[in-house]
C-alpha positions in Angstrom: -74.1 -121.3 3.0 -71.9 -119.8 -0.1 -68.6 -120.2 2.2 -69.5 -123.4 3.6 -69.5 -124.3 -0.4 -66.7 -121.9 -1.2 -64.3 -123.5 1.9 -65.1 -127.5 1.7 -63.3 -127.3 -1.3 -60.3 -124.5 -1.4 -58.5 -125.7 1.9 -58.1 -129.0 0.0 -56.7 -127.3 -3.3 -53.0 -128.3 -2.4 -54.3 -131.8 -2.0 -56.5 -132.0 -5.2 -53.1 -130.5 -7.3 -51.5 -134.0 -6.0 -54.1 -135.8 -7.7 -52.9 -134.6 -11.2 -49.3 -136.9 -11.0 -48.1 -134.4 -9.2 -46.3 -136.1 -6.6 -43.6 -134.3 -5.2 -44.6 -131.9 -2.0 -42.2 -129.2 -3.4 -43.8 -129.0 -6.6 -47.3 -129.2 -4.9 -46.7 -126.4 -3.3 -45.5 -124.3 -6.0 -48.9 -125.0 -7.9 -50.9 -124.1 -4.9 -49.1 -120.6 -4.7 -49.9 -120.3 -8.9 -53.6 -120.9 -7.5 -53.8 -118.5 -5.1 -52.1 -115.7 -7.0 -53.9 -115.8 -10.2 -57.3 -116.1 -8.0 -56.1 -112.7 -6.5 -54.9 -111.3 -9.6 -58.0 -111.8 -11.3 -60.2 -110.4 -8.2 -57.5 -107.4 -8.1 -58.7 -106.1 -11.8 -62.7 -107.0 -11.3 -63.5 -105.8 -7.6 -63.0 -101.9 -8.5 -65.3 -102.6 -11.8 -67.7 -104.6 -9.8 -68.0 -102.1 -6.7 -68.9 -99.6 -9.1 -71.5 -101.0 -10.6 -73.2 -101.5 -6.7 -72.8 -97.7 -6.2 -74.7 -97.6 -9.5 -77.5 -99.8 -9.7 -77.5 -101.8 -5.8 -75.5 -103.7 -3.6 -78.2 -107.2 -3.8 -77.3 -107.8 -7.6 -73.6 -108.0 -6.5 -74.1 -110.3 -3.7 -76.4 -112.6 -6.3 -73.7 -112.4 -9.2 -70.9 -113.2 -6.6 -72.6 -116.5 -5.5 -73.7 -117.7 -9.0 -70.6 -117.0 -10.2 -68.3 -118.2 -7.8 -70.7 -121.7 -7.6 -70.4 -122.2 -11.2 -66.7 -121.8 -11.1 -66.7 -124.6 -7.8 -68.6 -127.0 -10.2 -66.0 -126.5 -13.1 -63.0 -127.4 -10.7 -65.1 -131.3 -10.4 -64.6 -131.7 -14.0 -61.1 -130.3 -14.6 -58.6 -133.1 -16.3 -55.3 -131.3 -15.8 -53.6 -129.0 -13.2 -53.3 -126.0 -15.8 -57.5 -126.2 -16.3 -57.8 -126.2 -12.7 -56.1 -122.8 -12.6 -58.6 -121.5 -15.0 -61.0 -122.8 -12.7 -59.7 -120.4 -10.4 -59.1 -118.0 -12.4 -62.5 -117.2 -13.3 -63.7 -117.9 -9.5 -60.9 -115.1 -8.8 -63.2 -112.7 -11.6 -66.4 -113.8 -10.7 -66.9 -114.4 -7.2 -66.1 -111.8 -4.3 -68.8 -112.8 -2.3 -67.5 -111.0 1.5 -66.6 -107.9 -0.1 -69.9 -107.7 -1.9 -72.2 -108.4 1.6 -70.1 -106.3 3.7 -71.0 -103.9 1.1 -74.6 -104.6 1.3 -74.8 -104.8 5.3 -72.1 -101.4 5.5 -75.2 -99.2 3.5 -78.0 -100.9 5.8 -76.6 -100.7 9.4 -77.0 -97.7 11.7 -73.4 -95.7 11.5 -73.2 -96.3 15.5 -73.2 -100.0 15.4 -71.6 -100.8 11.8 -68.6 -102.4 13.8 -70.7 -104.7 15.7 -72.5 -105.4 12.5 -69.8 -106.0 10.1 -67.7 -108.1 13.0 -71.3 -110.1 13.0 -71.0 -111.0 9.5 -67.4 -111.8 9.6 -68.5 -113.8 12.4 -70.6 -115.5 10.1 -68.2 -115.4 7.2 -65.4 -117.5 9.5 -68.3 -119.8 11.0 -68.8 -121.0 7.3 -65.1 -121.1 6.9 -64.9 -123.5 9.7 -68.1 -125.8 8.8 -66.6 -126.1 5.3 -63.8 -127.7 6.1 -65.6 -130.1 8.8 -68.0 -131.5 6.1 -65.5 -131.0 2.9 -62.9 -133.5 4.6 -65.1 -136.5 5.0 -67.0 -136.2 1.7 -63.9 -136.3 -0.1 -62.4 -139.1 1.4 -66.2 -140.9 1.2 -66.7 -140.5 -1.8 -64.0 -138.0 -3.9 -62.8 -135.1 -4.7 -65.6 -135.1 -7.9 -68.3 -135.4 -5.8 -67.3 -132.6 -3.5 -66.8 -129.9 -5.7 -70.4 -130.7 -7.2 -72.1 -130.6 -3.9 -70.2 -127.3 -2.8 -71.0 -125.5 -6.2 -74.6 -126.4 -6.3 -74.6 -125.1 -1.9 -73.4 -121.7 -3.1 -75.6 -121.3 -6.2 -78.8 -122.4 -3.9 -77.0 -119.4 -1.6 -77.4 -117.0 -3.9 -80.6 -117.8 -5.3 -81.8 -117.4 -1.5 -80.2 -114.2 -1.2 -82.1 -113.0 -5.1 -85.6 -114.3 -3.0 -85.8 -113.2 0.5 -83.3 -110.2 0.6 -84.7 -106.9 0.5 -82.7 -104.0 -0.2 -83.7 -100.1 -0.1 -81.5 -98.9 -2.6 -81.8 -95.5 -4.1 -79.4 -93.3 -5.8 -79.4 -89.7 -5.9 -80.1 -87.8 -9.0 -77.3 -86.0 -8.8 -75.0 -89.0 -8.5 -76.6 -90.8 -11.1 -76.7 -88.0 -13.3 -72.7 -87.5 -13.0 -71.7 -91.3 -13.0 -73.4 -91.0 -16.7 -70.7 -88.7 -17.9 -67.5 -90.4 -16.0 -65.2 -93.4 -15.8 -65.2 -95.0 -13.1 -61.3 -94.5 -12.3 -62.1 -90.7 -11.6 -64.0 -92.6 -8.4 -61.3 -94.5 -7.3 -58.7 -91.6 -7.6 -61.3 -89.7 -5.6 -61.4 -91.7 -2.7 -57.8 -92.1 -2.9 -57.6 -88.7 -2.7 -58.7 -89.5 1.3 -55.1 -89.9 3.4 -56.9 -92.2 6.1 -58.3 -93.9 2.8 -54.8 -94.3 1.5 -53.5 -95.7 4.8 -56.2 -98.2 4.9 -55.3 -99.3 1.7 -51.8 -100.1 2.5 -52.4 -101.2 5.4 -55.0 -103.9 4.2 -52.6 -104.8 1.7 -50.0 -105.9 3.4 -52.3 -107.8 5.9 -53.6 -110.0 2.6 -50.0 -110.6 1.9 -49.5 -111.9 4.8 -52.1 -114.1 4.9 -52.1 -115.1 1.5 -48.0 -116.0 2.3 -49.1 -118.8 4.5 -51.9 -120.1 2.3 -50.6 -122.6 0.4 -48.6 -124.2 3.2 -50.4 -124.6 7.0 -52.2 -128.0 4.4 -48.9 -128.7 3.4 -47.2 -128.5 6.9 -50.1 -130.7 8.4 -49.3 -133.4 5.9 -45.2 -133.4 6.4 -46.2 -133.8 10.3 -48.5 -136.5 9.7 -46.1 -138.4 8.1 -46.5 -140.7 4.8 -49.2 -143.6 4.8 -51.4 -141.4 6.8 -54.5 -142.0 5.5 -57.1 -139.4 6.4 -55.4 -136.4 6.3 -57.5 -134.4 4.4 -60.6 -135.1 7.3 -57.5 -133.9 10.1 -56.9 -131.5 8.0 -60.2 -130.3 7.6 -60.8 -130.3 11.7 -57.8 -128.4 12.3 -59.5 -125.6 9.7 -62.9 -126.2 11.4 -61.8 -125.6 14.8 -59.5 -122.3 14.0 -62.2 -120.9 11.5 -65.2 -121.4 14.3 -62.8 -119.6 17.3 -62.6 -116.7 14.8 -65.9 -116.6 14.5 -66.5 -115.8 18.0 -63.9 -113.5 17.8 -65.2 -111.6 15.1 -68.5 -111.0 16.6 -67.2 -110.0 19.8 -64.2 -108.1 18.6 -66.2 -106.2 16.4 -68.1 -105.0 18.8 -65.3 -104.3 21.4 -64.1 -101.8 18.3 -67.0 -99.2 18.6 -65.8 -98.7 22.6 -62.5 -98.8 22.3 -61.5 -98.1 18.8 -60.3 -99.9 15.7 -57.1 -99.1 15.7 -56.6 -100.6 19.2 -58.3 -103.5 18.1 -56.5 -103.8 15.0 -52.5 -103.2 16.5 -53.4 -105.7 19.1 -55.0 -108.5 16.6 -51.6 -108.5 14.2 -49.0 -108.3 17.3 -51.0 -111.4 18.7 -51.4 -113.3 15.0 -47.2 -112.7 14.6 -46.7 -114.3 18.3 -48.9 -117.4 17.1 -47.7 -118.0 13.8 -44.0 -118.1 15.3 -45.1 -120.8 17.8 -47.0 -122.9 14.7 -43.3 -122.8 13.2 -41.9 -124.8 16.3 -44.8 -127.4 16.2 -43.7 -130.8 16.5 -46.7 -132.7 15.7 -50.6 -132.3 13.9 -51.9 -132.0 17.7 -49.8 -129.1 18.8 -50.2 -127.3 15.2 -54.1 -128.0 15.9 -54.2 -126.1 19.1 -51.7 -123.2 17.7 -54.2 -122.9 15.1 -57.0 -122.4 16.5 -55.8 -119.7 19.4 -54.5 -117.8 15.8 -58.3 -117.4 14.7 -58.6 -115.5 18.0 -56.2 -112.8 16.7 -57.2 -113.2 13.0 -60.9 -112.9 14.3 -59.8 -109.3 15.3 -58.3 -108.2 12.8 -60.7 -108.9 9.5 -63.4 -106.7 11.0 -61.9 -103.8 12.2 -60.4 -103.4 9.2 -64.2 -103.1 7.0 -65.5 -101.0 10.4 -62.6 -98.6 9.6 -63.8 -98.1 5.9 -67.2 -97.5 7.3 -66.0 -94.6 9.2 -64.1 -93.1 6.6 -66.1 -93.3 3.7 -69.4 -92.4 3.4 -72.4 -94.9 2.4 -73.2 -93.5 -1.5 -69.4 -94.1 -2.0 -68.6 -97.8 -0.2 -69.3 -99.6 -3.0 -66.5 -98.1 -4.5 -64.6 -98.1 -1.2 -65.0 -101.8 -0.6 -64.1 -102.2 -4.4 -61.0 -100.6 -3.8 -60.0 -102.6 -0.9 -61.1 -105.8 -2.2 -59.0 -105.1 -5.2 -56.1 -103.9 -2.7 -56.4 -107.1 -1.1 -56.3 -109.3 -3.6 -53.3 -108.0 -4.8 -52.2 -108.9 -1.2 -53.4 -112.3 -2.0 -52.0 -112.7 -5.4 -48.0 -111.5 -4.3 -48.5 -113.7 -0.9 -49.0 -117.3 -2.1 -46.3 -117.2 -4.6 -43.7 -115.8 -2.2 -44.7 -118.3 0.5 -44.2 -120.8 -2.0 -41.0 -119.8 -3.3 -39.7 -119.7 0.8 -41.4 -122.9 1.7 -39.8 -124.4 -1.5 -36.2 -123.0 -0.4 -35.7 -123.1 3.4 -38.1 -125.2 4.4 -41.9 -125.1 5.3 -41.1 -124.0 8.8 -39.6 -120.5 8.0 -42.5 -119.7 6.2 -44.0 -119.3 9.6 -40.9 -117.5 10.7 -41.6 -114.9 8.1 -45.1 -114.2 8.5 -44.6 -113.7 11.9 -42.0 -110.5 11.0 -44.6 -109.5 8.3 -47.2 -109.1 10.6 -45.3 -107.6 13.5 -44.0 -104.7 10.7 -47.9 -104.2 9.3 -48.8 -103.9 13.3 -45.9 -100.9 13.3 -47.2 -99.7 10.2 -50.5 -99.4 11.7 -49.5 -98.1 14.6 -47.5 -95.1 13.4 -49.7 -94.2 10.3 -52.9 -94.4 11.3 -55.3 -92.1 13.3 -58.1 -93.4 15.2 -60.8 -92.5 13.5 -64.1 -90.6 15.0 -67.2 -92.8 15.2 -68.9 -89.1 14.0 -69.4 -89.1 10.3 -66.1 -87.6 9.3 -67.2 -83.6 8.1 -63.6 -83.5 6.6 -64.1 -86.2 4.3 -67.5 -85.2 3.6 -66.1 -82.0 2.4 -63.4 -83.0 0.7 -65.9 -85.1 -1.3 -68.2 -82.3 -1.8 -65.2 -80.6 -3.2 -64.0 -83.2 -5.8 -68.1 -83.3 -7.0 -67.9 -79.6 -7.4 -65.0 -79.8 -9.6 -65.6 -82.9 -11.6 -69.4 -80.9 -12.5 -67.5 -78.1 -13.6 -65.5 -80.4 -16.4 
């Protein structure tokens, strides 16, 4: 329900930004890359602070405060009279919200360690099956009945979400004496520079934030793109535009679920290598597309690869880190990729802006191809076995940090 709300209305941002006498497809674009990186800028500085906080006193609270949040920032975008308060919108949406990092959390701490993969792919399933629906109702509504009346409806879907989630969820959190005892007398950075004390850690890291990058460096333009094929006059573009999204977002969610669990036989990394070398391969063929149709069907065999590679990558975390600390670990990465997201959109834009929407497509396809290397050569494939050399190099850095 919260990304059905969340995606019937951020899809369409590039469109909305043309509503505010903006005009000009070029400068469109630029303001949908300003969007997209101060969203990620301001989820970059709050995900460590709120992953924390889980680790302290639950993982539910977060996934409540993300949906209330992020539904009250939706309904502020309906009311917005400019383009400048319309990044504020998104701005605070970028601080408050964080609603996949702070489930995966929750469902990371309640699964069985032998099928977290299959878990966590489920729930990306789930996340890109809202992705998809959003964009399928979204498009209509707002050519029905406005842009106004969308945002409203979406907000108030992802506030009911979260209310839902503060009823029915039950979650068996308990923290240790000892940890709570220590996390009185610390800041939380001595966590994070714990954890990234881990090398497989680290590696993840990058490795994640690069991938957000990439993503977030075709953001702003696959709506963009769709419109130039389309052609002026075209009058429903935001409801072809919002099938196109539907149909890619619900062939990653298949591809979540199932690649999720292919990674506890065969191994994330596997998984992962093969999921960016196919996303590169797709996004270069979106770059040749001649018309909405063939961009359409090159979209939606992409969520096949990009339904491989979200999961594996929260699965690997799983393995790594272990389950007092993922708060703080999924923290970390959220933070990491939001800083993926914040640098991506404003480089696509600046490319799309300069050579052309096409080569934008060009250069994500090199950008994943060189994180699939990176992967490749950096990472080990990490034991399904809770990791003893992790655990005792966190047993380690507890010793010492009691000592102090």
């Amino acid at each position: 329900m919260a990304i059905i709300g969340f995606q019937a209305v951020q899809p369409f941002l590039p469109y909305y930004v043309q509503e505010f006498d903006i005009a000009d497809l070029d400068e469109a674009l630029m303001w949908a890359g300003r969007m997209g990186t101060a969203a990620g800028l301001a989820m970059a500085i709050s995900s460590p602070i709120w992953g924390t906080v889980a680790d302290r006193y639950g993982r539910k609270p977060m996934v409540v405060r993300s949906m209330l949040g992020g539904g009250i920032a939706v309904i502020l975008m309906a009311y917005v009279q400019t383009v400048e308060q319309l990044l504020v919108a998104r701005v605070i949406q970028g601080a408050l919200a964080g609603t996949v990092t702070a489930c995966l959390t929750l469902v990371s701490t309640s699964t069985p360690r032998s099928h977290v993969g299959f878990a966590l792919g489920l729930m990306q399933g789930a996340f890109m099956l809202g992705a998809s629906v959003g964009p399928l109702l979204g498009g209509p509504l707002i050519e029905q009945f406005g842009y106004q009346v969308c945002f409203l409806y979406s907000g108030i879907t992802v506030i009911i979400a979260g209310f839902a989630v503060q009823i029915w969820v039950r979650e068996d959190f308990q923290r240790s004496q000892q940890v709570e005892t220590s996390a009185r007398h610390r800041l939380p950075g001595r966590d994070v520079w714990r954890l990234l004390g881990i090398k497989a850690f680290v590696i993840l890291v990058v490795s994640v934030t690069s991938m957000s990058f990439t993503f977030g460096f075709i953001m702003p333009v696959v709506p963009l793109f769709v419109q130039q094929l389309a052609g002026p006059g075209h009058g429903n573009i935001v409801s072809v535009a919002g099938i196109i999204f539907a149909a890619g977002g619900l062939v990653g969610a298949l591809s979540s679920a199932v690649m999720g669990r292919f990674s506890d036989s065969i191994g994330p990394k596997t998984v992962l290598v093969g999921g960016l070398v196919a996303a590169a391969a797709f996004h270069l063929a979106q770059g040749f597309a001649q018309s909405v149709m063939m961009l359409g069907v090159l979209f939606v065999f992409g969520g096949l690869a990009t339904g491989a590679i979200r999961p594996v990558a929260n699965a690997l975390v799983a393995r790594i880190i272990e389950e007092r600390d993922r708060g703080k670990a999924f923290g970390i990465m959220s933070s990491a990729a939001a800083l993926g997201w914040a640098a991506g959109p404003i480089g696509g834009s600046w490319i799309g802006t300069t050579w052309g929407l096409r080569s934008v497509f060009f250069v994500t396809a090199a950008l994943f191809l060189a994180v699939a290397l990176w992967v490749w050569v950096a990472m080990d494939e990490p034991s399904s076995e809770p990791n003893h050399g992790v655990s005792q190099m966190l047993r380690s850095w507890q010793r010492r940090l009691r000592s102090h």
